[in-house]
C-alpha positions in Angstrom: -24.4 24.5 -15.6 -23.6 26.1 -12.3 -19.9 26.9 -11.2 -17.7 24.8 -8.5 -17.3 27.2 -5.7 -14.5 26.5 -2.9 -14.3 28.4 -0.3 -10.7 29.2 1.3 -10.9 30.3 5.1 -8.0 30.8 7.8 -6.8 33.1 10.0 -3.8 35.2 8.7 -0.8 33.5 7.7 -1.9 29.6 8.2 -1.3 28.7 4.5 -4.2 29.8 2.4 -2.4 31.5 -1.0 -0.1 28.2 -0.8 -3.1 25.8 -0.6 -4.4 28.3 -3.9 -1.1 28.2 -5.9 -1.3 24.4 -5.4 -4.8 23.8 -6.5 -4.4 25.9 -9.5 -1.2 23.9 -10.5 -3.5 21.1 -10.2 -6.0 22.6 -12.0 -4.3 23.9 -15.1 -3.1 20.5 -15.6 -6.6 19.1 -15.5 -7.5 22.3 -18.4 -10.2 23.7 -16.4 -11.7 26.9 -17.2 -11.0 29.0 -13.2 -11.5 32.2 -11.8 -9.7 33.1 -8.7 -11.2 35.7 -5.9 -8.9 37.1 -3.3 -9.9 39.4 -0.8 -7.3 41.4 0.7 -8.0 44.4 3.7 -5.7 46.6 2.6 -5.7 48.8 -0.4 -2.8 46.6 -1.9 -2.9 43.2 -3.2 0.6 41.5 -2.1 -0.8 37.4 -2.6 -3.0 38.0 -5.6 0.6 38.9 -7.4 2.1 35.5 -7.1 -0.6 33.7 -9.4 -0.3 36.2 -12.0 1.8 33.3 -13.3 -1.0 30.4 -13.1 -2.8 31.9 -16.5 -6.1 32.0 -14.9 -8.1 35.2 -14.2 -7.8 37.0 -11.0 -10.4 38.8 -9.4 -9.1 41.1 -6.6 -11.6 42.7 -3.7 -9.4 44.7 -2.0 -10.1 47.8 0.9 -12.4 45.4 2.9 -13.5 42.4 4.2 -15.9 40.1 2.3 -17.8 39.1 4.8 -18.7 42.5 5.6 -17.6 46.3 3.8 -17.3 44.8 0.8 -20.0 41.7 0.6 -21.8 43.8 -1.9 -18.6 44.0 -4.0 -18.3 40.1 -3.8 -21.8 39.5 -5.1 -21.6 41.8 -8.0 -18.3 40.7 -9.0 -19.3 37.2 -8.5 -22.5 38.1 -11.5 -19.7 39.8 -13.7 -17.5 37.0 -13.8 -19.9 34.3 -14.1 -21.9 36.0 -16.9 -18.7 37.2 -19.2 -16.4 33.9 -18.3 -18.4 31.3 -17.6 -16.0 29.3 -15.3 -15.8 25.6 -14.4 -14.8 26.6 -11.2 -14.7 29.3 -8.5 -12.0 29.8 -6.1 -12.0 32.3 -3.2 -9.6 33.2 -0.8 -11.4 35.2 2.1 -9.0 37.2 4.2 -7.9 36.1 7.5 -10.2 37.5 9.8 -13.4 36.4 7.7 -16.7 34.9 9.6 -17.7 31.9 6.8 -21.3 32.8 8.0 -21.3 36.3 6.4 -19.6 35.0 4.0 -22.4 32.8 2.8 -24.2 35.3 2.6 -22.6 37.0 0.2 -22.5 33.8 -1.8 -26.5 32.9 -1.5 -27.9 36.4 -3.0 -31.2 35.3 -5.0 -29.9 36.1 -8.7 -26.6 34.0 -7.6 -28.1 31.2 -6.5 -29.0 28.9 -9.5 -25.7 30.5 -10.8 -23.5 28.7 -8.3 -22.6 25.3 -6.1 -20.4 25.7 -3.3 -18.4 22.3 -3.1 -17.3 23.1 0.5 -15.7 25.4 2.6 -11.6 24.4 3.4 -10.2 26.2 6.7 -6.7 25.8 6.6 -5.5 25.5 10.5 -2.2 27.5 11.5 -1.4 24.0 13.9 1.7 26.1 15.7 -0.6 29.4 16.8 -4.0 27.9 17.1 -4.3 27.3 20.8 -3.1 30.9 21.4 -5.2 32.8 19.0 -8.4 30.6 20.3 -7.5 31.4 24.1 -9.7 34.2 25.3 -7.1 35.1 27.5 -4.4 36.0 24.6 -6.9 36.8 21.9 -10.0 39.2 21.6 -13.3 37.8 22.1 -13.7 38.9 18.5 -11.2 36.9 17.1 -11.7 33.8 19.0 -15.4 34.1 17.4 -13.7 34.2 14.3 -11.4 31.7 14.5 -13.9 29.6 16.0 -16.6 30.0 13.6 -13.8 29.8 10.7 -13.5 25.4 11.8 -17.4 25.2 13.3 -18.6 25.6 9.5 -15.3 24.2 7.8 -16.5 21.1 5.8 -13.1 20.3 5.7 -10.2 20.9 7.5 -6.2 21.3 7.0 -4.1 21.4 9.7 -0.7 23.1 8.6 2.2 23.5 9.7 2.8 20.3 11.8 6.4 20.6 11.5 6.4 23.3 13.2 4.3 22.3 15.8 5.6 20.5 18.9 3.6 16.6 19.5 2.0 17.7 22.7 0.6 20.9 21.0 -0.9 19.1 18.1 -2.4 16.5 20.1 -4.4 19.8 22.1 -5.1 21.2 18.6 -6.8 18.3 17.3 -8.8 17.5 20.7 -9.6 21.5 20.4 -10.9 21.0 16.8 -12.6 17.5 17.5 -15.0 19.7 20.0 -15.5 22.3 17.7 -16.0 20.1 14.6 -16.6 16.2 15.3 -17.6 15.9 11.5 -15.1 17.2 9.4 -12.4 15.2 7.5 -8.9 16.4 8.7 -5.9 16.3 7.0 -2.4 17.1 8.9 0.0 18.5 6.3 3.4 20.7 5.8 3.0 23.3 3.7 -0.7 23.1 2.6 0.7 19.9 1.0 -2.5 17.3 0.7 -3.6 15.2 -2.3 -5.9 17.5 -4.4 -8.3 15.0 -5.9 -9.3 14.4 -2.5 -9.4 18.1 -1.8 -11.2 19.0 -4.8 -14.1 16.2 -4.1 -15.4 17.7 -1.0 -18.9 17.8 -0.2 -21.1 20.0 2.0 -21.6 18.3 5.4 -25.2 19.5 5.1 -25.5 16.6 2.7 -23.5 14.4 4.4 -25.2 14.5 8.0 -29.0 15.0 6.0 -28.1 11.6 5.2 -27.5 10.5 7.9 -30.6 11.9 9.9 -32.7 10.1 7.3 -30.8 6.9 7.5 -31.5 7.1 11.6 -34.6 8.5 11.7 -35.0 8.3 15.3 -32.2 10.7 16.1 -34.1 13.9 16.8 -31.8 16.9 15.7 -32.2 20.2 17.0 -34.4 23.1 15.3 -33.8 26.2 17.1 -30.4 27.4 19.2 -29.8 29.7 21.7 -32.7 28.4 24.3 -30.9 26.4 26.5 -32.7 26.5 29.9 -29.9 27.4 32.9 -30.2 23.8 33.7 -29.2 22.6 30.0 -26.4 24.7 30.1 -24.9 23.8 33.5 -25.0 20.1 32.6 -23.2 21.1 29.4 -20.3 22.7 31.2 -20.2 19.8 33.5 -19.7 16.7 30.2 -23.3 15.6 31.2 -26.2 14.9 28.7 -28.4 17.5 28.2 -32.6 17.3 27.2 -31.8 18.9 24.2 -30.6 17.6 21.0 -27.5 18.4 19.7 -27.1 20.5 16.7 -24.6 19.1 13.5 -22.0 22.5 13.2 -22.5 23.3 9.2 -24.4 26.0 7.4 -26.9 25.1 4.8 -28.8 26.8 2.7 -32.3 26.3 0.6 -34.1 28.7 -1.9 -38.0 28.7 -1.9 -39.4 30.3 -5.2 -42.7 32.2 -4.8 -45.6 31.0 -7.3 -47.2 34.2 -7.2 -47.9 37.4 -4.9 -48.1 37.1 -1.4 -50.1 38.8 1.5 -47.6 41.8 2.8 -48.4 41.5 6.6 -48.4 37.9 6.8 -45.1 37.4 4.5 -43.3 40.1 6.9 -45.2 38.2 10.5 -43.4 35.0 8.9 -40.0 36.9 8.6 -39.8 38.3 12.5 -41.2 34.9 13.7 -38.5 33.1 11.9 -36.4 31.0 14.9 -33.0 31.8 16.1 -31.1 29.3 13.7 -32.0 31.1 10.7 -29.4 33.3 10.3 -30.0 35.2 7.1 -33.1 35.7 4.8 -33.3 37.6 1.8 -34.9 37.4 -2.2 -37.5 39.1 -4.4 -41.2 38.9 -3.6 -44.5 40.4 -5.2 -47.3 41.5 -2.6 -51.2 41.4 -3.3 -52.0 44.8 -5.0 -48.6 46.1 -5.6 -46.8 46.2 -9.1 -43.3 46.6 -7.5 -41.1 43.6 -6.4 -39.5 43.7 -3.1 -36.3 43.3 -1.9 -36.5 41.5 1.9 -33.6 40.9 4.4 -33.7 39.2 7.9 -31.2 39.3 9.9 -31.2 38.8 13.9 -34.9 39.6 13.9 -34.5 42.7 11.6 -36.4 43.1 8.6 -35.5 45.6 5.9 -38.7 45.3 2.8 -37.4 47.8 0.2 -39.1 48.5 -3.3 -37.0 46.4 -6.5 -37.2 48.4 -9.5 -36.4 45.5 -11.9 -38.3 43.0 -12.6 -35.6 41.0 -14.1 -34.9 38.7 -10.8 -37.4 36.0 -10.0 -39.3 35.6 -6.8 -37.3 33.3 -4.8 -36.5 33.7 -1.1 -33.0 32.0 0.0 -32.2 31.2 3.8 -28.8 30.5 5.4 -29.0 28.7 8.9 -28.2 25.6 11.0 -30.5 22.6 11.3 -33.6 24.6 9.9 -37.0 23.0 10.0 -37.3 23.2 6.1 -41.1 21.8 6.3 -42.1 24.2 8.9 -40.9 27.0 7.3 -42.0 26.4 3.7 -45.4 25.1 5.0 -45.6 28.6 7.0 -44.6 30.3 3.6 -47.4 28.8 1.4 -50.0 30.4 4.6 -48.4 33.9 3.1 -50.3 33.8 -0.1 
């Protein structure tokens, strides 16, 4: 049975270890079997202390980001503590100034991911500095990325600290987050105070708008980004209808396990041809005349193929993107053997 992964995003100080403490409060209660992940930057863990208390293990990944110095870290610990404990559920605090893309990444490695099922991703909103740290005039372009990113791929989000937040500002912050994410459920609270059965029974969006697209069949959804024609993006800035179609904001994933060895040069021709909205590819495979599996990665059209010493992982490929052409690329896979 795979673990219940939630994934706790926000920038710095919106509320995330107080969302945690309440979940696991929650949690214990229910007498679920949970491992906490906290990733702190700094070479000292100050929030991982307060839920000593909670009588669930604690996993600490500090001296680095998840998302990127230490993704390695994440994955490996991630093996350790599902192999020796076995948990109903997973839950992992990122630190502030983590992208949920790389994240994911660190979450979809091939041996991982029959291991694990990530229930959603929470971004917990700071409502009182959100407008400011998203304003490229007060913020690096950097951050706003960041914080941007952090409610583009939240499949759910929590807007805290309304109390502190005057009316007029809140009403900007949820326009603001309506643009960036029109599908996510959002949930205004004090205190990362929200009703945790409803919390706990979030689902990806991915499965929510897949749905949808079949149930509407003749809404075309985009399969590539980043080729807008000038045109396109002048309409865009301007509120007008474009002649593209527009593209859900969530991440999914899907695995595709090889059936046997595959042609080197036309495996590594699919990876560089794969389009722009496939963000990460990686996994074991087995080329014609070759007794050593390879480990791939693709990342923003660079491919690493490295020989795999162990056999022990299965030949599987795993892909993180938005709005991928599934068919397409599987069908273009199966031309690699």
């Amino acid at each position: 049975m795979s673990a219940q992964v939630y994934l706790l995003t926000g920038y710095l100080g919106s509320g995330k270890t107080t969302l945690l403490q309440k979940m696991l409060t929650h949690l214990r209660a229910q007498d679920c079997k949970v491992v906490v992940m906290m990733n702190e930057m700094g070479e000292e863990d100050i929030d991982g202390e307060q839920l000593q208390g909670f009588g669930f293990p604690v996993k600490k990944l500090l001296d680095g980001c998840i998302c990127c110095s230490i993704r390695g870290e994440m994955t490996e610990s991630l093996k350790e503590v599902i192999t020796s404990l076995n948990p109903d559920k997973i839950l992992i605090e990122t630190t502030g100034v983590a992208d949920p893309i790389d994240v994911i990444d660190g979450l979809t490695h091939p041996e991982l991911y029959e291991s694990i099922d990530l229930k959603g991703i929470i971004s917990v909103v700071d409502a009182s500095r959100f407008l400011e740290l998203n304003s490229r005039f007060q913020s690096t372009s950097a951050l706003v990325k960041t914080i941007r990113n952090q409610v583009k791929y939240a499949d759910l989000l929590l807007v805290n600290k309304v109390d502190m937040t005057p009316a007029d500002m809140l009403e900007k912050v949820q326009r603001k987050l309506s643009e960036l994410n029109p599908h996510a459920p959002v949930h205004l609270t004090i205190q990362s105070d929200m009703d945790l059965h409803t919390l706990l029974s979030i689902t990806r969006l991915t499965e929510h708008l897949a749905a949808q697209r079949e149930a509407v069949s003749n809404v075309p959804v985009q399969k590539s980004i980043g080729r807008m024609s000038p045109m396109d993006r002048l309409k865009q800035s301007l509120g007008m209808n474009t002649s593209m179609p527009s593209l859900f904001n969530s991440i999914e994933t899907f695995s595709y396990p090889f059936t046997g060895p595959v042609d080197a040069a036309k495996f590594e021709e699919f990876l560089y041809s794969l389009p722009k909205n496939v963000y990460r590819a990686k996994g074991y495979v087995l080329f014609h005349g070759r007794e050593q599996l390879i480990s791939f990665q693709h990342t923003d059209n660079q491919v690493h193929l490295f020989p795999f010493e162990n056999h022990g992982p299965k030949m599987v490929a795993v892909f993180i993107g938005e709005g991928m052409n599934r068919e397409k690329m599987i069908t273009d896979l199966q031309k690699c053997y």
